[in-house]
C-alpha positions as a Python dict, from the first residue, in 0.01 Angstrom:
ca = {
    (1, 'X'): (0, 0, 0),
    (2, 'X'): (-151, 272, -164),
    (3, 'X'): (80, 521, -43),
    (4, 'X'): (327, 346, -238),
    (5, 'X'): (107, 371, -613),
    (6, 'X'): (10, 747, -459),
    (7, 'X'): (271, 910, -365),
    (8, 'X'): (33, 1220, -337),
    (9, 'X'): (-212, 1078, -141),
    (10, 'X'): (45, 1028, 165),
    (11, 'X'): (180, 1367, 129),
    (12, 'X'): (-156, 1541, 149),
    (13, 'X'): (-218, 1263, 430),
    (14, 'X'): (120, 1384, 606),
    (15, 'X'): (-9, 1760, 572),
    (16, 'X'): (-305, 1663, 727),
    (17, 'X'): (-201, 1469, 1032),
    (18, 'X'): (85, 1733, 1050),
    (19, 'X'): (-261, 2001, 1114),
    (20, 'X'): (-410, 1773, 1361),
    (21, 'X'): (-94, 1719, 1549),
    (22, 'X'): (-14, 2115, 1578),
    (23, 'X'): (-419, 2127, 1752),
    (24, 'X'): (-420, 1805, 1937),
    (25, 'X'): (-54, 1833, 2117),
    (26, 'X'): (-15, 2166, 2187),
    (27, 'X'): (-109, 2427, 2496),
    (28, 'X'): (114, 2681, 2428),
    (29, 'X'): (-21, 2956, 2159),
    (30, 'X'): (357, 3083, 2049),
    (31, 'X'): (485, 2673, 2063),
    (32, 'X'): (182, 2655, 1822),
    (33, 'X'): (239, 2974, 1632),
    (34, 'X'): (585, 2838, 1545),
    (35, 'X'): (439, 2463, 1409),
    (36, 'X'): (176, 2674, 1234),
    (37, 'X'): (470, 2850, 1032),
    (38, 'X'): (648, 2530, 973),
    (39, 'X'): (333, 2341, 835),
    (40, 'X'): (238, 2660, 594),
    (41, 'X'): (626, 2640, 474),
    (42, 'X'): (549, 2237, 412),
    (43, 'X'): (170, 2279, 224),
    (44, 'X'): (386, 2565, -27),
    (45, 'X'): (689, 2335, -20),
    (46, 'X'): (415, 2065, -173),
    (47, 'X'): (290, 2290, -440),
    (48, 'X'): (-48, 2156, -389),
    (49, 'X'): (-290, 2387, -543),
    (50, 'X'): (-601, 2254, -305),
    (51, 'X'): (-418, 2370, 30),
    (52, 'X'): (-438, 2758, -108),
    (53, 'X'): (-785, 2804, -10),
    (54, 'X'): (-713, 2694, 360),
    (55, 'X'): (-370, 2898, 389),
    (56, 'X'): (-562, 3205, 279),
    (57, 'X'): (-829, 3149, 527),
    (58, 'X'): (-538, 3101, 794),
    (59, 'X'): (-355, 3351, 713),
    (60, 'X'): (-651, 3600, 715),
    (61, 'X'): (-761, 3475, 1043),
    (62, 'X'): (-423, 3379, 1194),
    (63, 'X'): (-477, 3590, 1550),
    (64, 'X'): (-839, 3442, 1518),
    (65, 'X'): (-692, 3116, 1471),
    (66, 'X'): (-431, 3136, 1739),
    (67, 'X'): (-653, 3237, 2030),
    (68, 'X'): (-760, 2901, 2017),
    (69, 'X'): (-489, 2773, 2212),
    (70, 'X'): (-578, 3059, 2504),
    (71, 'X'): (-845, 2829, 2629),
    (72, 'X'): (-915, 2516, 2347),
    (73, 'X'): (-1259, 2694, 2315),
    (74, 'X'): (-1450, 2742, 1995),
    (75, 'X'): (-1774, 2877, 1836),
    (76, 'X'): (-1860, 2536, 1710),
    (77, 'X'): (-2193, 2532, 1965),
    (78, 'X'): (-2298, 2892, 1813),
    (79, 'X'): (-2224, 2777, 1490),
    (80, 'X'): (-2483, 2477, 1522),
    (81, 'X'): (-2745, 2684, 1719),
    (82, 'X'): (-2780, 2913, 1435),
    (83, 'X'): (-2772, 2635, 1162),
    (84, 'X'): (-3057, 2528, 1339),
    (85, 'X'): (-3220, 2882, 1364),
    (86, 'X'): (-3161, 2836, 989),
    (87, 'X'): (-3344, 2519, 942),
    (88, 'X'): (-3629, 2647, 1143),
    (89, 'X'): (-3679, 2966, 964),
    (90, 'X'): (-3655, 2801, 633),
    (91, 'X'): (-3912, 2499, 723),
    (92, 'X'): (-4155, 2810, 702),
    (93, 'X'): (-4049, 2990, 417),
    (94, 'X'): (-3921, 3321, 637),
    (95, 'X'): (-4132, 3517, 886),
    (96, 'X'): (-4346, 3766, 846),
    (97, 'X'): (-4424, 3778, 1259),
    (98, 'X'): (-4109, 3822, 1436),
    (99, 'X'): (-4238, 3860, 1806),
    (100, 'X'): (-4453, 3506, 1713),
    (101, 'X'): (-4118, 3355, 1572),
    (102, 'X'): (-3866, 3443, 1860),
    (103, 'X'): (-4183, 3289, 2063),
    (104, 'X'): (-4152, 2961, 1905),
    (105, 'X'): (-3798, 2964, 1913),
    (106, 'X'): (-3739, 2977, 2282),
    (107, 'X'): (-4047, 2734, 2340),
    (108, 'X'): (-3840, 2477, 2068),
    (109, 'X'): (-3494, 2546, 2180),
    (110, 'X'): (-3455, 2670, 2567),
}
């Protein structure tokens, strides 16, 4: 129903599915490669200004990107660790004893 009063909403819905399909359904890196190209021809087909940010960041990181699909591994668990390394550090306003905060660290999080 409300794709029918937003005609934009289901197109940037479509987009969006379109994304998750390409990562969800395919093994093959050049299969993927291919869908990739055909989904950045659809988001400038839509002349949505909001997708520019994301097909910059793709297209600057498309080999990046694409090794994905080598072995469906990301950095996501790195990512968090040092979000975490983040929120530790910044619970005591920075360090001033570096030996006495890797300490802490590896008693908190090994």
């Amino acid at each position: 129903m409300i794709f029918s009063l937003y005609p934009d909403i289901k197109t940037t819905y479509n987009l969006n599915q379109q994304l998750r399909g390409i990562y969800n359904n395919n093994n093959d890196k050049h299969i993927a490669m291919t869908k990739l190209a055909h989904w950045y021809r659809n988001v400038e087909e839509s002349g949505f200004k909001n997708f520019n940010i994301l097909l910059n960041t793709k297209t600057l990181n498309y080999q990046s990107i694409l090794n994905y699909f080598d072995n469906r591994s990301t950095n996501a668990s790195a990512e968090s660790f040092n979000a975490k390394i983040k929120a530790f550090r910044s619970q005591f306003r920075g360090v001033r004893n570096v030996d006495f905060f890797l300490f802490r660290l590896s008693n908190l999080f090994a």
